[in-house]
KEKE-3310 file (N, C-alpha, C; in steps of 0.2 Angstrom, whole numbers, plus 5000, padded with zeros to 4 digits):
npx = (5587:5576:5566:5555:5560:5552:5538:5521:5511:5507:5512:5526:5541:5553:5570:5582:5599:5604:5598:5584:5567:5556:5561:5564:5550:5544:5552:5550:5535:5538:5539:5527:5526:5517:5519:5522:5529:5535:5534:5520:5511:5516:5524:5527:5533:5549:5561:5575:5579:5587:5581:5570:5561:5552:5550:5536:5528:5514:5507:5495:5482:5479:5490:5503:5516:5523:5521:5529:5543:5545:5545:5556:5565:5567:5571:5584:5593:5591:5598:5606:5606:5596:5587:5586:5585:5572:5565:5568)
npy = (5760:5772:5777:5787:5796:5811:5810:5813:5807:5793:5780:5772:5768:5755:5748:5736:5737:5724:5714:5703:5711:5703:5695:5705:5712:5699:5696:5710:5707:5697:5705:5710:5721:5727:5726:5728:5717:5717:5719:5731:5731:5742:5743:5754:5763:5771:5764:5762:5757:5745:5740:5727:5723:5728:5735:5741:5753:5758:5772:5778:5789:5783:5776:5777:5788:5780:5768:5770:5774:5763:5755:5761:5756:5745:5744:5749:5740:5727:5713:5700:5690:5691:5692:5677:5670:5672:5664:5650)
npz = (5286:5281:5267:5265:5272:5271:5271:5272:5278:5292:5287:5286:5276:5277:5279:5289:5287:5283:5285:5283:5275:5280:5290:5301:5302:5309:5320:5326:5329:5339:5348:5352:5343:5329:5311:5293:5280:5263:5246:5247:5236:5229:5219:5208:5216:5220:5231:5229:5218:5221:5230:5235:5242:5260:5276:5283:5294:5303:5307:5320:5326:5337:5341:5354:5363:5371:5364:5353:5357:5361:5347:5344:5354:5352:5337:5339:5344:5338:5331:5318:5324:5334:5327:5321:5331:5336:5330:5334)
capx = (5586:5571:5565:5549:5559:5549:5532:5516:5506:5508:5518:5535:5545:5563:5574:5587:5602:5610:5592:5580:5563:5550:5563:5564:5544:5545:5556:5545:5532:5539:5539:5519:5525:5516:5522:5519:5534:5534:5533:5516:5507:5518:5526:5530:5537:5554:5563:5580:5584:5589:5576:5564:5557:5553:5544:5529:5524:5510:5505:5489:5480:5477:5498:5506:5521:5529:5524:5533:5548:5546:5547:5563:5572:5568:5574:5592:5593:5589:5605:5602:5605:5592:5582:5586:5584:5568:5563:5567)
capy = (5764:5774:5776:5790:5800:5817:5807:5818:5801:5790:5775:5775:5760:5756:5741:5736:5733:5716:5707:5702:5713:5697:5692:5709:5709:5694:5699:5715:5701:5692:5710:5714:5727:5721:5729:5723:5716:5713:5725:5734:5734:5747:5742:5761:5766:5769:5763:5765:5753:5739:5737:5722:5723:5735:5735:5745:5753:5763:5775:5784:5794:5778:5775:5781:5791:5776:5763:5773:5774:5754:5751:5764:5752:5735:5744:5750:5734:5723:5710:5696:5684:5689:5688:5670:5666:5672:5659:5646)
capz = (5280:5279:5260:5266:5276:5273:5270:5275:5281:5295:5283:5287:5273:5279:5281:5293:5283:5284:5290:5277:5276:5283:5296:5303:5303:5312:5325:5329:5330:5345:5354:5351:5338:5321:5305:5286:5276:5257:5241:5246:5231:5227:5213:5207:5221:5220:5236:5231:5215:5219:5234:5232:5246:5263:5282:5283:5299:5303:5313:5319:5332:5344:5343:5361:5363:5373:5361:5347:5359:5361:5343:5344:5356:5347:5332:5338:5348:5332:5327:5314:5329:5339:5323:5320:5339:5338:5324:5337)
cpx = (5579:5571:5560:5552:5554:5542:5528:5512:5510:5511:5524:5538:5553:5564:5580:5593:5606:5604:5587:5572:5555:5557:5565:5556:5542:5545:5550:5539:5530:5540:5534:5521:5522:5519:5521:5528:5531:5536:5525:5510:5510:5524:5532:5533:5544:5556:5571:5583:5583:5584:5572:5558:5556:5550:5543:5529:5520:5505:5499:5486:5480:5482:5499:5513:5526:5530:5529:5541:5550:5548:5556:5568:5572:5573:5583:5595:5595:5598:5602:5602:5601:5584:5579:5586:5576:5563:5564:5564)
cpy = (5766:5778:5782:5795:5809:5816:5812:5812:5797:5785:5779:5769:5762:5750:5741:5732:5727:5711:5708:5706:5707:5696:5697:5710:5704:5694:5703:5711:5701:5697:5715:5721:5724:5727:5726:5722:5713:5721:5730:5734:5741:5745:5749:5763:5765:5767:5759:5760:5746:5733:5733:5722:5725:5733:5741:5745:5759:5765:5779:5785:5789:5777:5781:5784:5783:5770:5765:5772:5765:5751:5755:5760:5746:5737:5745:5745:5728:5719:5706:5689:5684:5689:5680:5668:5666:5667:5651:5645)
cpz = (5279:5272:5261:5270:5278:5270:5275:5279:5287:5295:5282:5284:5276:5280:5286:5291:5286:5287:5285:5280:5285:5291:5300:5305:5308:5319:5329:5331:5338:5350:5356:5348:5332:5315:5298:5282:5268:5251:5243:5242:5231:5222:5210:5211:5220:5226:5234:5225:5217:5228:5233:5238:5256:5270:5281:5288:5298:5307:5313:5324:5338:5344:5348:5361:5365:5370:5356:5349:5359:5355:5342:5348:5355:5343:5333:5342:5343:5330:5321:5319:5330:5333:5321:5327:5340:5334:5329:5342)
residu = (UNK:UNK:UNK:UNK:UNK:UNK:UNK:UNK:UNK:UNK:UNK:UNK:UNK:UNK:UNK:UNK:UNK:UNK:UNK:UNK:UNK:UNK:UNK:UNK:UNK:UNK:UNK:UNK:UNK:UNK:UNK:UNK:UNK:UNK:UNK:UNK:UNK:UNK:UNK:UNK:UNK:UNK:UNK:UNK:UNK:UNK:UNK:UNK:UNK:UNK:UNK:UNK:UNK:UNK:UNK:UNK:UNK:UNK:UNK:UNK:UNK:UNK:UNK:UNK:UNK:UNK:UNK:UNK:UNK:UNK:UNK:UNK:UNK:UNK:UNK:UNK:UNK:UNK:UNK:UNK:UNK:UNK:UNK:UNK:UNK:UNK:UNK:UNK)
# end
């Protein structure tokens, strides 16, 4: 679920539903992608209700086409197993 779809900035918030923000975070982590998990300091932001809490990436001129592909096949890859796997 991306929350910024038609954002002008390089932050892009979204969740992967059925996996808690920080252990999605994490995850990416364990595959040299970093990302920020939490509320932001965004407070005002809406992100959709009943959101509490979001992963942040962000992107800019020194990001490469292939890492961007690389965070694209962690993410459609992603289950809650191989989140909890990577915790051990």
């Amino acid at each position: 679920n991306i929350y910024n779809p038609y954002s002008d900035l390089g932050i892009i918030s979204f969740n992967v539903e059925g996996i808690f923000a920080q252990d999605v975070a994490f995850y990416l982590g364990t595959k040299d992608i970093f990302v920020r998990a939490g509320d932001h300091c965004a407070k005002m932001l809406d992100l959709g209700g009943a959101v509490k809490s979001s992963v942040r990436m962000s992107l800019y001129f020194y990001n490469t086409y292939e890492e961007i592909d690389r965070l694209y096949d962690v993410l459609s890859d992603i289950t809650l197993e191989k989140c909890i796997d990577a915790y051990i």
